[in-house]
KOLKOLLUM-737991 format. One record per residue: residue number from 1; x, y, z of N, C-alpha, C in turn; residue in three letters. Coordinates in nm, 3 decimals, decimal comma, padded with zeros to 5 digits. Atoms other than C-alpha are relative to their C-alpha. Last residue first. Layout:
BEGIN
{nr->NUM&nX->X&nY->Y&nZ->Z&caX->X&caY->Y&caZ->Z&cX->X&cY->Y&cZ->Z&rest->ALA}
...
//
This chain:
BEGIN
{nr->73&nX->-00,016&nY->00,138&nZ->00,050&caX->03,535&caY->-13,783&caZ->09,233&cX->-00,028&cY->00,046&cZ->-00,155&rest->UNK}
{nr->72&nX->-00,127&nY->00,060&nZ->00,012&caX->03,608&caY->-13,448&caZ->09,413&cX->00,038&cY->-00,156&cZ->-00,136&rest->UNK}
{nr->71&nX->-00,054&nY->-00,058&nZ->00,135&caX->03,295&caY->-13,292&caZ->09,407&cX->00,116&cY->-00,026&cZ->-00,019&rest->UNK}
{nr->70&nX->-00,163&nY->00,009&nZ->00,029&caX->03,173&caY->-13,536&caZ->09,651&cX->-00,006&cY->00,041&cZ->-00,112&rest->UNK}
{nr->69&nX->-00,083&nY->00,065&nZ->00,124&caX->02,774&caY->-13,466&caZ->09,738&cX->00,135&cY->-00,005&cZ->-00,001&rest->UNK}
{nr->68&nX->00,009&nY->-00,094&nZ->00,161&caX->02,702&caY->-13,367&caZ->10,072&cX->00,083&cY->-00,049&cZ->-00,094&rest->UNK}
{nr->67&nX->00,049&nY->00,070&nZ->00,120&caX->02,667&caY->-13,693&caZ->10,341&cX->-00,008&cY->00,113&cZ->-00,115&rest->UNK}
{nr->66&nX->-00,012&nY->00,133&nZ->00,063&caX->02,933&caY->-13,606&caZ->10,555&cX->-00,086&cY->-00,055&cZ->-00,136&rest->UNK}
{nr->65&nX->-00,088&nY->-00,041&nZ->00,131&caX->02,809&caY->-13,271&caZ->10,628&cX->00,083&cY->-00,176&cZ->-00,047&rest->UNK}
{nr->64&nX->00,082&nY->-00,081&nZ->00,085&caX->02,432&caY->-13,375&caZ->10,722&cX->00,156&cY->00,051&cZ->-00,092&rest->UNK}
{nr->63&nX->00,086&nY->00,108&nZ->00,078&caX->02,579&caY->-13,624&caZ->10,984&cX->00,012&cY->00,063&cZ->-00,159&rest->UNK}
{nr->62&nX->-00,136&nY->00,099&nZ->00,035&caX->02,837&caY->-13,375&caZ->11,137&cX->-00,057&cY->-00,097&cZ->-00,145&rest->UNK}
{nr->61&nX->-00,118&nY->-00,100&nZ->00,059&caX->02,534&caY->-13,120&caZ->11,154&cX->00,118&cY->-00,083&cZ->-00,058&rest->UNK}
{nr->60&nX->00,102&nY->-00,015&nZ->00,126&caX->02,294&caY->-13,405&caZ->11,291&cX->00,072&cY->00,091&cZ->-00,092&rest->UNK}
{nr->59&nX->-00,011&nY->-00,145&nZ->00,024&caX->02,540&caY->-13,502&caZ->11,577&cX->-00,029&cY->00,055&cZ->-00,143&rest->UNK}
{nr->58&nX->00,158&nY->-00,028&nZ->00,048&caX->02,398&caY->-13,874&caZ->11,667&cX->00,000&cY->00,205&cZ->00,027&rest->UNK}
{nr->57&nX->00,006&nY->-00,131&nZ->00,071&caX->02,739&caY->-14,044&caZ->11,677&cX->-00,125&cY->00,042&cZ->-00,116&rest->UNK}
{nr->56&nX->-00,032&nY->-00,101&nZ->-00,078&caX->02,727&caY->-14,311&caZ->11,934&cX->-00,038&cY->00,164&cZ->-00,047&rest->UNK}
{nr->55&nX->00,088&nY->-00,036&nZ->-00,066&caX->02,682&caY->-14,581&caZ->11,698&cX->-00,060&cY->00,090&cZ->00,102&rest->UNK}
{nr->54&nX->-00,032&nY->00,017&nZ->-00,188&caX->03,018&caY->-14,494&caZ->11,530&cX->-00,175&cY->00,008&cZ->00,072&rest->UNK}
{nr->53&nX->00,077&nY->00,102&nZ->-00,042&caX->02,942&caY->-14,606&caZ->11,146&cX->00,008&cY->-00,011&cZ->00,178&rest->UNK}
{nr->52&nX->00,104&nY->00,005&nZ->-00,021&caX->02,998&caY->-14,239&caZ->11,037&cX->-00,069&cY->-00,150&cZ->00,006&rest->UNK}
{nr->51&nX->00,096&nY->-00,136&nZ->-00,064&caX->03,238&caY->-14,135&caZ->11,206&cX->-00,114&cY->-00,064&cZ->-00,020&rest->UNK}
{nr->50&nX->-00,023&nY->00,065&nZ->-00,166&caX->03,477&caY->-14,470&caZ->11,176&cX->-00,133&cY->00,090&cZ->00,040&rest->UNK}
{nr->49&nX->00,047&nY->00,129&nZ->-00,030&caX->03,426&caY->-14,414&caZ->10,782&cX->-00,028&cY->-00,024&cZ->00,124&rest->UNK}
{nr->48&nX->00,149&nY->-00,050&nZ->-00,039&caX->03,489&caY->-14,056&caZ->10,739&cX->-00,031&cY->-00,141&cZ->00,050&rest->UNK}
{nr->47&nX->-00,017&nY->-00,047&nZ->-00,164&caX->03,889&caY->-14,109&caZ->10,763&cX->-00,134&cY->00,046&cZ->00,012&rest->UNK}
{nr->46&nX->00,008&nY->00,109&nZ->-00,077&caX->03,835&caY->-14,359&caZ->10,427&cX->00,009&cY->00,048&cZ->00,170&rest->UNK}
{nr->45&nX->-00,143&nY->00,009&nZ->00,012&caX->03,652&caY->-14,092&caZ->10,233&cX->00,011&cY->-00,060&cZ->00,110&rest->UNK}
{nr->44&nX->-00,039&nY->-00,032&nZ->-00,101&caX->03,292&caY->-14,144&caZ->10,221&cX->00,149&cY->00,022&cZ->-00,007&rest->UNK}
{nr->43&nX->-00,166&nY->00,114&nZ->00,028&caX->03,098&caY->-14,217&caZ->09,881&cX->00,038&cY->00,086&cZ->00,123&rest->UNK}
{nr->42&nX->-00,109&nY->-00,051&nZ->-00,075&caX->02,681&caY->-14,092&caZ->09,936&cX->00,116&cY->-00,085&cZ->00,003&rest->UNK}
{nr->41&nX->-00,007&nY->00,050&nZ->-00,150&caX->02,508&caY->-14,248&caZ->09,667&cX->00,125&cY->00,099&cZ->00,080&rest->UNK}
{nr->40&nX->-00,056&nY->00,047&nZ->-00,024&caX->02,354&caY->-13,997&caZ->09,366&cX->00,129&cY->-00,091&cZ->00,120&rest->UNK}
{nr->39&nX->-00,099&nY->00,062&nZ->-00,137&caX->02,117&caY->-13,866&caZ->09,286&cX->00,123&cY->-00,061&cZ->00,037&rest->UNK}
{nr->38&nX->-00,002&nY->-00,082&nZ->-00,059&caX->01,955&caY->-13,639&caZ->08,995&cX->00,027&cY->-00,051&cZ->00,171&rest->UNK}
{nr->37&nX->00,088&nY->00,035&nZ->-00,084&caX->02,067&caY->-13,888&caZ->08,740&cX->-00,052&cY->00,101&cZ->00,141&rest->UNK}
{nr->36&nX->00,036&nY->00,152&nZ->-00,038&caX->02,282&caY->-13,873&caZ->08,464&cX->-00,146&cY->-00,034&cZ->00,073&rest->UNK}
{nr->35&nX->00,083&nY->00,039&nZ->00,125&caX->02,293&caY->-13,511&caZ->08,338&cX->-00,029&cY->-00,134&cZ->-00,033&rest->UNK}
{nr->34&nX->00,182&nY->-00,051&nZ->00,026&caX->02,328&caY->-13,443&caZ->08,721&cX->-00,039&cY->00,012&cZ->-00,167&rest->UNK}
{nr->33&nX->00,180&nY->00,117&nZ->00,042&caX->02,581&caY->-13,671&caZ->08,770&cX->-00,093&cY->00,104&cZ->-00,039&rest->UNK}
{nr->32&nX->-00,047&nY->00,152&nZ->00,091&caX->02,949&caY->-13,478&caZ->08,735&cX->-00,133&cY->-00,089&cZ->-00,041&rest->UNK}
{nr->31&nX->00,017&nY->-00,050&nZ->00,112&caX->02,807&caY->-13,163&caZ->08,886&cX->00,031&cY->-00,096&cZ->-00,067&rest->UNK}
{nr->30&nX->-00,127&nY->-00,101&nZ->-00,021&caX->02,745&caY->-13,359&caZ->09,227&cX->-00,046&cY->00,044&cZ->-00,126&rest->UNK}
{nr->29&nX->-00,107&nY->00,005&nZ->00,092&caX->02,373&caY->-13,528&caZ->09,246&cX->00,098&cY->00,063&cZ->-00,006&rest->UNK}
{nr->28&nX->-00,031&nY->-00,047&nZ->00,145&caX->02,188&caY->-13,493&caZ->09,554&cX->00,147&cY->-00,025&cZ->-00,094&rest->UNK}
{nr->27&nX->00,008&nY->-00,166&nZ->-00,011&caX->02,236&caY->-13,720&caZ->09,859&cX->-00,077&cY->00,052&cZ->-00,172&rest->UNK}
{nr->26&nX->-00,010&nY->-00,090&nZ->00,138&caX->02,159&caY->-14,148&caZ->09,869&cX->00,006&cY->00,114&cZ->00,045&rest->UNK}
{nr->25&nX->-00,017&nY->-00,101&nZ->-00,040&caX->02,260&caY->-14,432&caZ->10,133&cX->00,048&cY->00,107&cZ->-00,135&rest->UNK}
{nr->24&nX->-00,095&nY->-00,109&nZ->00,048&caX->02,283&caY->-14,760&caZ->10,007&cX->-00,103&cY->00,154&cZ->00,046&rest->UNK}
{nr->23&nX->00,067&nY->-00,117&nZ->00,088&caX->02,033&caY->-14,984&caZ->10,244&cX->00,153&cY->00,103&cZ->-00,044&rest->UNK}
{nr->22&nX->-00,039&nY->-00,185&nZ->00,004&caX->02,148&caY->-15,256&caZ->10,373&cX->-00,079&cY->00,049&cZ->-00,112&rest->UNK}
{nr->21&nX->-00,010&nY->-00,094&nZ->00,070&caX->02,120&caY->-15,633&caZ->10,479&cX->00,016&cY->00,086&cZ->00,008&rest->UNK}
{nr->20&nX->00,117&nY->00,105&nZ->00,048&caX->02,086&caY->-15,901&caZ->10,747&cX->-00,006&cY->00,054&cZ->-00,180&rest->UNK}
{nr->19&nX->00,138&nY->-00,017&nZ->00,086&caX->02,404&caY->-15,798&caZ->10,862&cX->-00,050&cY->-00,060&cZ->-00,062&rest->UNK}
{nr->18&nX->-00,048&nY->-00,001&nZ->00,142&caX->02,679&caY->-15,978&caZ->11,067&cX->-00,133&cY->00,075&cZ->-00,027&rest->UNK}
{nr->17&nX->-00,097&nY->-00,101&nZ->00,057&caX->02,785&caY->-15,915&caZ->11,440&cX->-00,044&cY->-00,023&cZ->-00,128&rest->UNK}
{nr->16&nX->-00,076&nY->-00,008&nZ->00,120&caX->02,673&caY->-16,302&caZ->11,480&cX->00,080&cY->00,133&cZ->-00,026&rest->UNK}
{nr->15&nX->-00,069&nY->00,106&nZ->-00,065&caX->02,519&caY->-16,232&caZ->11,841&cX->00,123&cY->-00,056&cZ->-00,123&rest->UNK}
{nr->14&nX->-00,144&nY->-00,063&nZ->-00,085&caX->02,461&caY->-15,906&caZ->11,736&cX->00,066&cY->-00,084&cZ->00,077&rest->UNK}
{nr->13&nX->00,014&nY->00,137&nZ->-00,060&caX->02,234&caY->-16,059&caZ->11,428&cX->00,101&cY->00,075&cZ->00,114&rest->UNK}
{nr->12&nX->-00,093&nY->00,056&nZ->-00,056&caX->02,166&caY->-15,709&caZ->11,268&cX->00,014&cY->-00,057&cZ->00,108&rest->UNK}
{nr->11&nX->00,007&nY->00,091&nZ->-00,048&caX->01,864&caY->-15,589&caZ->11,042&cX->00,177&cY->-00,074&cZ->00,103&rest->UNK}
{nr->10&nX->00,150&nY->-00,019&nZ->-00,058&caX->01,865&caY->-15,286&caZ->10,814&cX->-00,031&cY->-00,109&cZ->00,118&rest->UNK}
{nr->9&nX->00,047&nY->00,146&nZ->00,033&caX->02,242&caY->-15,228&caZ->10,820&cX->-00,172&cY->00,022&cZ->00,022&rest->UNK}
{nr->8&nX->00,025&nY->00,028&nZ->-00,116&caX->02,344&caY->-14,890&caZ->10,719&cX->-00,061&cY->-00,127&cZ->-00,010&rest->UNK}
{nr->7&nX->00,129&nY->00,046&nZ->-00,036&caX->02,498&caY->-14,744&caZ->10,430&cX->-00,025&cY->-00,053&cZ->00,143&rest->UNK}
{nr->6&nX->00,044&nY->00,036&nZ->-00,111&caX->02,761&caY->-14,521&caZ->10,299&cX->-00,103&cY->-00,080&cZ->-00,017&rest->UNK}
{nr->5&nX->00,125&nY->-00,079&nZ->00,052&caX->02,974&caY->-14,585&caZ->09,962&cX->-00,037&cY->-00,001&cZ->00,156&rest->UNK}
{nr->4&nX->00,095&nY->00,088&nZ->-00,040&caX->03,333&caY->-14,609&caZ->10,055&cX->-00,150&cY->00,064&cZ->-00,037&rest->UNK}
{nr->3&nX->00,108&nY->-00,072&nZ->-00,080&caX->03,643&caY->-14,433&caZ->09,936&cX->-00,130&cY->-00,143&cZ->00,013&rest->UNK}
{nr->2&nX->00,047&nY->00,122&nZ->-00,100&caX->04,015&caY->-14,535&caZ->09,819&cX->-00,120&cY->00,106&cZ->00,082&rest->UNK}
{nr->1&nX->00,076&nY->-00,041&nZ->-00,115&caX->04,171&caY->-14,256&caZ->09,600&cX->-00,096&cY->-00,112&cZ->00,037&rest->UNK}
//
């Protein structure tokens, strides 16, 4: 299974297109982490990807389910 962590750029050259950096993008822990750590990064599956780097897409519900933990991994 092929997934992505989310993040966002903090800074971007748009004449370059490149980032300056990022920020990983954290939820709560799944059942798998929480005797680890009580977070852990939001991972995307690869047909979430387009959603959630589409600048456009500012639907807080969509947002909010994308980023719940992966009980899958």
């Amino acid at each position: 299974m092929k997934a992505a962590f989310a993040n966002g750029p903090d800074k971007v050259d748009s004449a370059a297109l490149e980032a300056k950096s990022f920020a990983i993008v954290t939820t709560a822990a799944n059942s798998a982490m929480t005797d680890i750590h009580d977070r852990m990064p939001v991972i995307l599956n690869h047909d979430q990807e387009d959603v959630w780097m589409d600048p456009s897409m500012n639907e807080k519900e969509i947002l909010l389910r994308l980023m719940a933990p992966r009980e899958d991994l």
